[in-house]
Backbone bond lengths (Angstrom), bond angles and torsions (degrees), N, CA, C in turn:
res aa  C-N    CA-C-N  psi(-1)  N-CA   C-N-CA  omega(-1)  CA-C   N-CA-C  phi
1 X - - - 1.435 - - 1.513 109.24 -
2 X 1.405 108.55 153.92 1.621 114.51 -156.62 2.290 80.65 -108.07
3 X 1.438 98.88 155.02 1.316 77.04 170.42 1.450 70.87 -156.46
4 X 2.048 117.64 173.21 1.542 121.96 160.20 1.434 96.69 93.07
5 X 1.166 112.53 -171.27 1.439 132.28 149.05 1.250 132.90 -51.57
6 X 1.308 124.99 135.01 1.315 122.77 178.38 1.790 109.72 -136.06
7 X 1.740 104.46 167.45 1.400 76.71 162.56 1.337 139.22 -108.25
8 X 1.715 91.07 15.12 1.554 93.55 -174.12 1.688 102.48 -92.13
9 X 1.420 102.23 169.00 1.386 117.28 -152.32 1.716 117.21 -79.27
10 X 1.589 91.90 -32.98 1.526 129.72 -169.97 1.718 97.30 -117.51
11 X 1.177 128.27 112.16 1.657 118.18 173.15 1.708 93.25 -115.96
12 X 1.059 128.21 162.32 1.523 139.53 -162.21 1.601 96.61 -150.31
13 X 1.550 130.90 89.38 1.263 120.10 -158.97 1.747 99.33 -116.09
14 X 1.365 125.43 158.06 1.618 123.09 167.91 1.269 113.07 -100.27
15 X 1.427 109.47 139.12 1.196 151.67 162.98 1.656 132.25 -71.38
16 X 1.005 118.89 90.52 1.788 103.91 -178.46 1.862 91.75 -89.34
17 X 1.298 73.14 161.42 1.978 84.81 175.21 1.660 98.74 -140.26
18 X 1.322 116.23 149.15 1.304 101.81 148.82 1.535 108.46 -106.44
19 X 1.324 99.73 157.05 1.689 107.54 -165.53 1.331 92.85 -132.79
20 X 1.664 103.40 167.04 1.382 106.20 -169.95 1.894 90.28 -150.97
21 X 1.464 98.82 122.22 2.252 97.03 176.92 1.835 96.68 -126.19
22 X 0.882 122.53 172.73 1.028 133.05 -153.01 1.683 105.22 -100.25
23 X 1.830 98.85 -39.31 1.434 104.94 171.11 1.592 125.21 -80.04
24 X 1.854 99.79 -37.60 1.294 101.02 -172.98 2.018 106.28 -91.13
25 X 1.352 111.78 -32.58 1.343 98.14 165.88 1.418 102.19 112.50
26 X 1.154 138.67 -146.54 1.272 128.02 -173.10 1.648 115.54 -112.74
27 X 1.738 120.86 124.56 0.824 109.47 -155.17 1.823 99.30 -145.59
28 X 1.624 127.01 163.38 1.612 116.77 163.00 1.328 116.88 -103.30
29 X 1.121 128.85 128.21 1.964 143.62 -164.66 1.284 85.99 -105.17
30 X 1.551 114.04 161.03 1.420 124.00 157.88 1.373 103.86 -152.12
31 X 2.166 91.88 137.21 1.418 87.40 -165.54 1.701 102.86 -123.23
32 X 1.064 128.94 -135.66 1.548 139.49 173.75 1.400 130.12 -126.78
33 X 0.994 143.16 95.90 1.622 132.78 159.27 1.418 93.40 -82.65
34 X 1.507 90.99 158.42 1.755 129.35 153.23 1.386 91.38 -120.38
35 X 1.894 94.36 144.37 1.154 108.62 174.32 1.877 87.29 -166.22
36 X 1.426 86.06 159.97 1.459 103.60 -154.69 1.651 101.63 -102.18
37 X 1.605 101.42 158.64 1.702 85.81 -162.33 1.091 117.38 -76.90
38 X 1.349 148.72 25.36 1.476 130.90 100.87 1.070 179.05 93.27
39 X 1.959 85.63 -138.43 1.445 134.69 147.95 1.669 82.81 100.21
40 X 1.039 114.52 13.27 1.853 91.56 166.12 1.720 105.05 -75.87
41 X 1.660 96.69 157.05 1.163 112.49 -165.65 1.844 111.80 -98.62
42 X 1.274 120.92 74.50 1.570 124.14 -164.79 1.705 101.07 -52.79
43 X 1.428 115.58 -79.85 1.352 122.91 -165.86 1.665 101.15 -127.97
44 X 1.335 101.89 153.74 1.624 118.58 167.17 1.506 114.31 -142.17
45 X 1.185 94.32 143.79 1.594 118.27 -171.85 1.682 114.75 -93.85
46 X 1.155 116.19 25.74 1.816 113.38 176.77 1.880 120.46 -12.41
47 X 1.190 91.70 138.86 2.065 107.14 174.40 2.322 98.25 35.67
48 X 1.217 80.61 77.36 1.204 84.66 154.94 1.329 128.78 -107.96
49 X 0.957 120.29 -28.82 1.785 138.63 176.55 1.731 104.40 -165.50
50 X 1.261 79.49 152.85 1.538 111.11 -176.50 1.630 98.95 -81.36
51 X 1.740 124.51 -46.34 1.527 146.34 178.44 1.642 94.91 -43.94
52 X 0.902 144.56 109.79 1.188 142.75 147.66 1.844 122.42 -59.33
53 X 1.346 108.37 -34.87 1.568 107.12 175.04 1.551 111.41 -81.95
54 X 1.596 118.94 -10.69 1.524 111.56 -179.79 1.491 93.34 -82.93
55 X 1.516 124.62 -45.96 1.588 120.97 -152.71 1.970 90.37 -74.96
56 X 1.167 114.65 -32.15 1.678 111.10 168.31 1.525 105.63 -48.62
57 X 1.124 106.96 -71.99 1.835 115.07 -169.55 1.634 103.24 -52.35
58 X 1.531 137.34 -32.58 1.289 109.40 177.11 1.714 107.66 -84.18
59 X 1.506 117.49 -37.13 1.585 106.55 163.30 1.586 114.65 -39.50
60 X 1.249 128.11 -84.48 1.295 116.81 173.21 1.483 131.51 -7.55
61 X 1.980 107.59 -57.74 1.556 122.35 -160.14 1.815 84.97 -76.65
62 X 1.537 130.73 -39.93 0.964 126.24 -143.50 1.510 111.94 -86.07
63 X 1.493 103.91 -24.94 1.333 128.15 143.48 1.495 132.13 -42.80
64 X 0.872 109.45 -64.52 1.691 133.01 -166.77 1.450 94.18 -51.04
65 X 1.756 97.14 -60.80 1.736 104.45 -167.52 1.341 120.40 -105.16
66 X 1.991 111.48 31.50 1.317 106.34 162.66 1.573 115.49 59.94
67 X 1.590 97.41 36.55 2.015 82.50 179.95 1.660 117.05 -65.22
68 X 1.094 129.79 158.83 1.516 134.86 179.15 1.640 98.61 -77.86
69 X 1.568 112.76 141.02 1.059 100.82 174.11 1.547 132.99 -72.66
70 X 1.715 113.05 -5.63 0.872 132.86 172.04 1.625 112.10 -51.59
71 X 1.334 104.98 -62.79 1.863 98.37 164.15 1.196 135.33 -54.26
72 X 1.377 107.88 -28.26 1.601 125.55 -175.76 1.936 100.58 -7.14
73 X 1.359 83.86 -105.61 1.474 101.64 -169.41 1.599 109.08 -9.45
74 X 1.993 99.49 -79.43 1.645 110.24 -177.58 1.193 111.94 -27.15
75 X 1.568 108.81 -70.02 2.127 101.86 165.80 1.159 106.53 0.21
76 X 1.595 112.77 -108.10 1.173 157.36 -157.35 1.370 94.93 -33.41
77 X 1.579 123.33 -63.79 1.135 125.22 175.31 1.533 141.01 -29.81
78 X 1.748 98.93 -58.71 1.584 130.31 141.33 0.861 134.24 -29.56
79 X 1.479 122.36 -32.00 1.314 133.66 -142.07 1.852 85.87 -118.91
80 X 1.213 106.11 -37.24 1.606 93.09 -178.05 2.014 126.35 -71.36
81 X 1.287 98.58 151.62 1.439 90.85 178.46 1.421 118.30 -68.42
């Protein structure tokens, strides 16, 4: 996890949550904020995957290449199996 200042403009950081469903029981999700360098918190992406190294690898990619937050979501969406 990215935390502080950075110098990129757009940071895309992960989130663990613990979550709690009634069927599956108690479990940790990880999701996405963007936040601007900053460190304000624009948008977050809650329970995207359970995988912690996939929801890393799209923070990173989403990072790297400055996605707009306007795509955010669709990404994310795309991006799942």
């Amino acid at each position: 996890m990215m935390s502080g200042k950075s110098n990129c403009v757009r940071c895309y950081q992960v989130i663990a949550e613990k979550r709690n469903d009634p069927e599956l029981g108690t479990y940790f999700s990880y999701g996405i904020q963007e936040t601007t360098h900053s460190g304000e918190t624009r948008k977050v992406l809650h329970d995207i995957s359970t995988r912690k190294e996939r929801v890393f690898y799209m923070a990173k990619l989403f990072t790297q290449h400055q996605l707009s937050p306007i795509h955010f979501s669709d990404v994310v969406e795309d991006m799942l199996p």
